[in-house]
N, C-alpha and C positions, 0 to 999 in steps of 0.2 A: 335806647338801651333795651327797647323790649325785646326789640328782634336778638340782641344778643347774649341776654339774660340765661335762656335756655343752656350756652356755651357754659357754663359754671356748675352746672349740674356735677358732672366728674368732682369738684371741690369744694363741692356744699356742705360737709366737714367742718374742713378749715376754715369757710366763709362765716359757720356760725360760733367756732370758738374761738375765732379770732379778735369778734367784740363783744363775747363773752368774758374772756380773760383779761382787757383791756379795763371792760369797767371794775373786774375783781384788782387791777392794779392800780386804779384811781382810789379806789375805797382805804389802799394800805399809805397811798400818797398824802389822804385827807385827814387819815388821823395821826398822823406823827404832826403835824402842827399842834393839835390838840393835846398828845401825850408831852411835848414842848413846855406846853405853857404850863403844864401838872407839876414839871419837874421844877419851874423855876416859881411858881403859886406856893405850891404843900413842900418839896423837898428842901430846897435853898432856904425859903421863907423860915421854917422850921429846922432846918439846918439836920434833915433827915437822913442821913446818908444811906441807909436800907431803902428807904421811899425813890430815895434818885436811881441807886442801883436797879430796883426793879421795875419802872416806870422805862429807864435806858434800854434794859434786856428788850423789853416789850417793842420799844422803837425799833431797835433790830432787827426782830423777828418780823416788823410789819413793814423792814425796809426789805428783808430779803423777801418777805410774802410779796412785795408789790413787785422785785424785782425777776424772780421767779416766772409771775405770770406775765411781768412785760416783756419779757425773751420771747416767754412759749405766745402768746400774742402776738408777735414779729415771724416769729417764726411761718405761725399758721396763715398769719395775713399775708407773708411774700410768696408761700407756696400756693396761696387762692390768686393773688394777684397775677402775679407771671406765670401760674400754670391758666387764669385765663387767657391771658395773654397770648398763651400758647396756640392753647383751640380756637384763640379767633383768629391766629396767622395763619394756620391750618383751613379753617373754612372760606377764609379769602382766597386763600392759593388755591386749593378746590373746586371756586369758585371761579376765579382767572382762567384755568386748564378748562372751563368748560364755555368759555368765550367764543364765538365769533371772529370772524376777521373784521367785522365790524366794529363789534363790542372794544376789540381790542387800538382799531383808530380812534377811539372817542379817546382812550383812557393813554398818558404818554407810559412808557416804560420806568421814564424816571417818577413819576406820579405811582405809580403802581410798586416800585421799590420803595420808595416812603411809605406807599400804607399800611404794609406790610412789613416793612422794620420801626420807624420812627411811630409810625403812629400806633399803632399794636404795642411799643414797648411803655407809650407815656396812657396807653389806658390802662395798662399794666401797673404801673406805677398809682395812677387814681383810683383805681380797685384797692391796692393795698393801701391807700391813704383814709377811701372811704370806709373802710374795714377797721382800721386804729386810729387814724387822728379826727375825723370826722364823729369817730364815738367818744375818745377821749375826751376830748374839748366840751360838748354840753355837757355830758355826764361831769366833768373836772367840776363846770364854772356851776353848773343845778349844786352838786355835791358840797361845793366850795361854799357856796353861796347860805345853804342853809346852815354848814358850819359857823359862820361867819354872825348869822341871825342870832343863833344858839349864846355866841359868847357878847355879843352887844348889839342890839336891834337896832340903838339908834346912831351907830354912824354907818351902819347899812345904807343909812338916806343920800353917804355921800355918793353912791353909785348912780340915785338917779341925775346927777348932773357928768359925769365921767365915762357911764355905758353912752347913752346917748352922740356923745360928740365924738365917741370911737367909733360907731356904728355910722355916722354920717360919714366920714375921713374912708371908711374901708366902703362904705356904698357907692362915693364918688370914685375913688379911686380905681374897682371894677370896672366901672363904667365906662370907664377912659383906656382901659386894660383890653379888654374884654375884643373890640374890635382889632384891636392890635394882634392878638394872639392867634386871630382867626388867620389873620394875612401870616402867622411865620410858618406854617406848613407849607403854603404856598411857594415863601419863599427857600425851602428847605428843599420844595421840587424840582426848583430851577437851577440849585447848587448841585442837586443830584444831577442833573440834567446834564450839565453841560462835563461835568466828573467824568459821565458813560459815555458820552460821545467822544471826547479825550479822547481817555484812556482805550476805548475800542479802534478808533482809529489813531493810534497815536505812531505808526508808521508812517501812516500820510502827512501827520504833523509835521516829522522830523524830516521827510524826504522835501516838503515842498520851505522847510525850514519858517514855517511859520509859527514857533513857541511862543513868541513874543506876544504874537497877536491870540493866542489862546490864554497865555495869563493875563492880559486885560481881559478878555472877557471873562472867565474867571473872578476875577476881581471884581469886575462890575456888579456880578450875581452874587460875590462871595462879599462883599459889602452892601448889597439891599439886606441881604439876612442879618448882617450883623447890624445894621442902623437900624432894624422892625425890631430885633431881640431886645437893643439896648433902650427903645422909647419904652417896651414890656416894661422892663425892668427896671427903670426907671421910676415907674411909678410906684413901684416897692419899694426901690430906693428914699421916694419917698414918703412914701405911709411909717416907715423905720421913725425918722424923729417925731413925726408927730404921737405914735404910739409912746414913744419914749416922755413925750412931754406930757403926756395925759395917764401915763402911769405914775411917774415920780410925782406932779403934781397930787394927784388921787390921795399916792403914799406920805405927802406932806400936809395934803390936808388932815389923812386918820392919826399923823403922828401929832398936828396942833389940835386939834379935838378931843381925842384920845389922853393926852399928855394933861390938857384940864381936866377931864376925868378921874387919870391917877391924883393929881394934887388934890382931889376933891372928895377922894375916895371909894367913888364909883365904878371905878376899874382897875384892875390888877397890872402891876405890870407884865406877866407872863401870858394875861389876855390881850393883850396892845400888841406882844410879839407873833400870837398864833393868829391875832387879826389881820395883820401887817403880812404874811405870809398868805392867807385867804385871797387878799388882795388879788396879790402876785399872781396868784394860781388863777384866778377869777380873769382877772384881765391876760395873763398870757392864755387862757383857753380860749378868748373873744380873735386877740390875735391868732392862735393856732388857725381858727375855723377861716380866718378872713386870709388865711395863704392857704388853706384849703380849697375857698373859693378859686383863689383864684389858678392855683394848677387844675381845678376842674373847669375855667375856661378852655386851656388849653385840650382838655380831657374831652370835651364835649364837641371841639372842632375835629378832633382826632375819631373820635365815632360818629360825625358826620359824614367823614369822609370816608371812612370803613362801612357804613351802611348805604352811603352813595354808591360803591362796587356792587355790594348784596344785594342790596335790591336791582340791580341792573340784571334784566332776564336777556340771556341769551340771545341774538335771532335766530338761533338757528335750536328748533324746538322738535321732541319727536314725537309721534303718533301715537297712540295710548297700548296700540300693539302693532309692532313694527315688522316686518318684513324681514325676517332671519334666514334667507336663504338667497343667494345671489347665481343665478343660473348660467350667465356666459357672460361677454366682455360687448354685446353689444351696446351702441349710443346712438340716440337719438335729441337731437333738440326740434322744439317745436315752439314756433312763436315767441323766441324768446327775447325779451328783455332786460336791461338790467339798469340801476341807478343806486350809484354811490350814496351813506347815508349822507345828507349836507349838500348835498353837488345838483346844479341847476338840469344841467345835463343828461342825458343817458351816455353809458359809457358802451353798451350795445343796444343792438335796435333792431326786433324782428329777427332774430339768427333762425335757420331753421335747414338743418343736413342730417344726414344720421353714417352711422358707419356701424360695419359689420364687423361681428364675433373673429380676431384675428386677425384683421386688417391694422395698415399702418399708415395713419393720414400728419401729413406735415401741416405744418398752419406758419406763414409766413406774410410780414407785411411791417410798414414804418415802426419806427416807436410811436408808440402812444394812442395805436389802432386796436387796444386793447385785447392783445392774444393773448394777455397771464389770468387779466380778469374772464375771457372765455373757456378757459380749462379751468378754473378756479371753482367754478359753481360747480364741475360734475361730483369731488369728493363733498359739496357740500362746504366749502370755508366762507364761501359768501350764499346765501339762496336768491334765485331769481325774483326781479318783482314783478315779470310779466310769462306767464306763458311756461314749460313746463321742461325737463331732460328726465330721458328715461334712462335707466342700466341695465341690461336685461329684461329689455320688457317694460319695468316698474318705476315708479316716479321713485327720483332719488330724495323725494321727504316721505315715503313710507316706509324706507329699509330701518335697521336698525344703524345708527351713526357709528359703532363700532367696526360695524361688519362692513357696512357701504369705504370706511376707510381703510381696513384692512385691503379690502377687493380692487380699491383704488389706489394704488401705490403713484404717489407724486414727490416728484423729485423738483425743487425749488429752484427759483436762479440762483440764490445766494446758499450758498453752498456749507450747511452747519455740520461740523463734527465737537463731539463732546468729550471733554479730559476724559481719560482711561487708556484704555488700549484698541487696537482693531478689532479684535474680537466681541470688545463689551461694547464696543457702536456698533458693528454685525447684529449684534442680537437685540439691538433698538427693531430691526423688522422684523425677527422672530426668537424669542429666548430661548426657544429650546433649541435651537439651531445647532448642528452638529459641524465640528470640524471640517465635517467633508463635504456639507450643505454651503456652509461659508465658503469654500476656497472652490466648489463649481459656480456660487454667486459673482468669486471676485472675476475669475477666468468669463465669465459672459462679459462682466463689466470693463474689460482687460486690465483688471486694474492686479491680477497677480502677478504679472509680470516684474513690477515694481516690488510687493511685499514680499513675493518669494527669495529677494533678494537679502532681504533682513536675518541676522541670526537669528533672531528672537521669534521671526515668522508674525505669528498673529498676534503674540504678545506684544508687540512693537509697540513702544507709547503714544499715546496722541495727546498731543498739548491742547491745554485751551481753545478753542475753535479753530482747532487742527492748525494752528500756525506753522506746526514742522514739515508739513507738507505744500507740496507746489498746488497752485489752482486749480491744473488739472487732475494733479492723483486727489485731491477732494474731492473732486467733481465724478471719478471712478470712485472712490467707495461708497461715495452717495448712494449714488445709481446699484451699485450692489444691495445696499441695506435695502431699498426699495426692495426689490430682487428676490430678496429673503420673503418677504410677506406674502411670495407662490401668489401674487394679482392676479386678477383677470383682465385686469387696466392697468396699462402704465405710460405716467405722463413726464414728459422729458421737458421742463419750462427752460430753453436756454442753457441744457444742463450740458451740454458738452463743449459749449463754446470757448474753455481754456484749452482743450487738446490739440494735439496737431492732427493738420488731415487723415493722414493715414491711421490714427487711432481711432480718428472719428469713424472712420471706413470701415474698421475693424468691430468695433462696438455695433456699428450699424449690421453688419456682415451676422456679430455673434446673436443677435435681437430677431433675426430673420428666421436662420436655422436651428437656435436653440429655444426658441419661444412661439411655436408656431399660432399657437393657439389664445395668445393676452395679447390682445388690445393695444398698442402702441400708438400715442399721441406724442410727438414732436415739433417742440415751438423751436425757430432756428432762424440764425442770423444768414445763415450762410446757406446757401439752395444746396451745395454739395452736400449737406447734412440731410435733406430730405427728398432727393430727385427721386432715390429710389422710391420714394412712399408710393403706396396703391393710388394714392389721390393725395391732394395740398390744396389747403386753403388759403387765399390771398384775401388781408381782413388789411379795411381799408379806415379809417372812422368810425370804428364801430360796426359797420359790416362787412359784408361778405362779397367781397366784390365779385371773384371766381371758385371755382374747384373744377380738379381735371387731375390729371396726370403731370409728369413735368412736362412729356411734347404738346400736350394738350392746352397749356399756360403760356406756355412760348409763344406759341399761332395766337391765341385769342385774349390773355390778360395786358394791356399795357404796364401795369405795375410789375407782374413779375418779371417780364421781357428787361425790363427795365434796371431791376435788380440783376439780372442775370448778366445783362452786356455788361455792369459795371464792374461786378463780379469775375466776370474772364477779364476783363482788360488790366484788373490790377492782378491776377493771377499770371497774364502777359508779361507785363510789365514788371512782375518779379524775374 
């Protein structure tokens, strides 16, 4: 909690009159028992009727005093609570956006939407619990307790056999809690888990018609959660009678004690009634704290795993004064290496080519010969472990990571657009982006051919990860937003691979003549996609097995030769 303590600063206010006005309502709680027993001792006893009238007034005013301040106590507590709650969802997501592509394999998607909705909501909740019930409760049972002294000291004595054996029942009970509660986040990830994966593909669900076998599994995870919740809770379920037994006990003991007392004369009965109440109060505050406790098991797994993010630093870290100025689009790698975090393996080995300011180098080879992981290092989403790439000159860990991405426009395989419209994902590459910036961006990407076709033009909707569109016009607007960012670099991972050839032809054609000057890296299934390049690289295992031209690959790479005959033969054979 230290680390997140800071985060409450904005509602340290609220934080501290929330059990400030908590304990000013315990104090109006503890004397209406008191003013209780006045009325039924001196009024009734005496048959006082002004004495009861004003003694009742008095009770009133100290029911709405207490009532008063336990609103504005609620109040202030849910506004401290969930407004921290707020700024630690905010510092984790701030936190996430500045991840790694490493960073962000450790952590699942589904895991990282729990700790930022479930878990941030139930610290939320223990914040405001720690703030009124966590004060209420000793303050009640201290406050109760010396009431209790006040009106008979000695069946006070009966608490020391009744606190005891409640405190033993709620110690074991945690105990046995406590780990349980740790596992239901967990399982809370796996339910999310399997929810986003559904739901996100839940086209391929319905086309391969396998629902069936998606609600078993489902079920599977959606029943570990509910058997870890129900063992929790359970164990509340039962601390419930044994609290109950060792309350009414308690209160039959002080009514046989007490009751000799009265017959005896040493006790009122108006003091038996405000003792009997003390009780109450005494022992439901023992219980409040001990479901206190145990939501801040839950609370404390919950900022485990919200400070297990925090503390997770980045790998990708910048220089104390970064390199603000990015001069041309050349690349260079040198000696490089690279290893996945986890992975026995190098996933490259030794890379080492460079390419000139304005030049267009294709990179082609198997799956799995790692050509997304070798363009990946130059923005920076993973850094090298061995050996160094320069961009202009300059090692890409001394630029600034803003500037070094802007300059590095990369267009992904998997092809994301965001609810809005065309326009409001145009301006994901540059916001100030003018109407007339946008639609010379779409026309390179040839993707206006398509939107101009729209009445609505740029306003056109775009759904949820662009599902209104075909894979290829995603795959053109992509490449446009990049486009927008005016790169000196731009890197094509597989991005054209939904269009038909002749668009491919055509994008390629508009990347030549209207970009003459940025950098063009092209990862591509298909050699027609990059024959035109200045050079291609043929990555084989992790390296580099050739570079050449495409006539130059022909004669001397067997890999690409390779590709190539297979490639005309089914273009033949169309």
């Amino acid at each position: 909690m230290k680390k997140l303590l800071p985060l409450m600063k904005k509602y340290i206010a609220f934080a501290i009159l929330s059990p400030v006005f908590m304990i000013l309502e315990v104090v109006g709680d503890v004397i209406i028992p008191y003013l209780m027993s006045r009325i039924v001792d001196v009024g009734i006893v005496n048959q006082d009727i002004d004495y009861i009238i004003k003694i009742g007034l008095i009770m009133i005013l100290a029911a709405l005093f207490a009532m008063f301040f336990g609103v504005s106590s609620s109040f202030f507590g849910a506004s401290a609570g969930y407004g921290f709650a707020a700024e630690i969802r905010g510092k984790v997501f701030e936190k996430v956006q500045g991840f790694s592509f490493a960073n962000l394999d450790k952590f699942t998607v589904s895991s990282l939407i729990t700790r930022l909705t479930n878990d941030c909501n139930t610290i939320g909740q223990v914040t405001m619990m720690s703030l009124r019930m966590a004060i209420r409760a000793p303050f009640m049972m201290i406050f109760a307790l010396i009431m209790a002294y006040r009106v008979n000291s000695s069946l006070v004595r009966v608490f020391l056999i009744s606190l005891p054996l409640l405190a033993i029942a709620i110690t074991i009970t945690l105990s046995k809690a406590r780990p349980l509660f740790m596992k239901l986040q967990t399982h809370v990830d796996k339910v999310n888990g399997v929810i986003q994966e559904n739901l996100t593909n839940i086209r391929i669900v319905k086309s391969f018609n396998r629902q069936d076998f998606e609600e078993a599994k489902f079920k599977e995870r959606n029943d570990g959660l509910r058997n870890t919740a129900f063992k929790a809770i359970s164990y509340i379920i039962f601390l419930m009678p044994i609290f109950n037994l060792i309350v009414y006990s308690t209160i039959i003991a002080v009514l046989w004690f007490g009751g000799k007392q009265i017959t005896i004369g040493s006790m009122s009965g108006g003091a038996l009634i405000s003792f009997v109440t003390y009780i109450t109060q005494i022992l439901m505050a023992l219980m409040m704290i001990s479901m206190y406790f145990m939501n801040l098991l839950r609370g404390s797994a919950s900022v485990s795993r919200i400070t297990e993010v925090l503390n997770t630093e980045s790998e990708i870290t910048e220089i104390y004064s970064p390199v603000k100025d990015l001069k041309d689009g050349s690349i260079s790698f040198e000696n490089v290496s690279f290893i996945y975090p986890g992975s026995s393996g190098p996933a490259l080995n030794n890379i080492n080519f460079s390419i000139k300011a304005g030049e267009i180098l294709g990179i082609i080879g198997s799956t799995g010969s790692s050509k997304s992981t070798l363009v990946q290092l130059i923005p920076r989403l993973y850094d090298v472990t061995e050996g160094s790439i320069k961009v202009g000159g300059v090692d890409v860990r001394d630029y600034d990571l803003k500037l070094l991405r802007d300059k590095v426009a990369f267009v992904l395989q998997k092809n994301t657009l965001f609810s809005g419209t065309i326009r409001s994902n145009m301006k994901w590459g540059n916001e100030e982006a003018s109407d007339e910036e946008i639609i010379e961006a779409l026309k390179h990407a040839e993707a206006w051919e398509f939107v101009s076709t729209y009445e609505d033009g740029l306003d056109h909707i775009v759904e949820q990860n662009g599902d209104n569109y075909s894979g290829g016009q995603k795959q053109r607007l992509t490449i446009a937003r990049a486009l927008l960012k005016s790169p000196k670099v731009i890197i094509l991972d597989d991005s054209t691979s939904a269009v038909d050839m002749t668009t491919d032809a055509k994008i390629q054609k508009a990347f030549k003549h209207n970009l003459p000057n940025v950098t063009t890296i092209i990862i591509a299934q298909r050699i027609s996609s990059i024959q035109h390049a200045d050079r291609i690289i043929v990555m084989h295992e992790g390296n580099i097995e050739s570079i050449g031209s495409h006539d130059e690959l022909i004669k001397k790479s067997p890999i690409y030769n390779e590709i190539y005959e297979s490639q005309q033969k089914g273009v033949i054979g169309e």
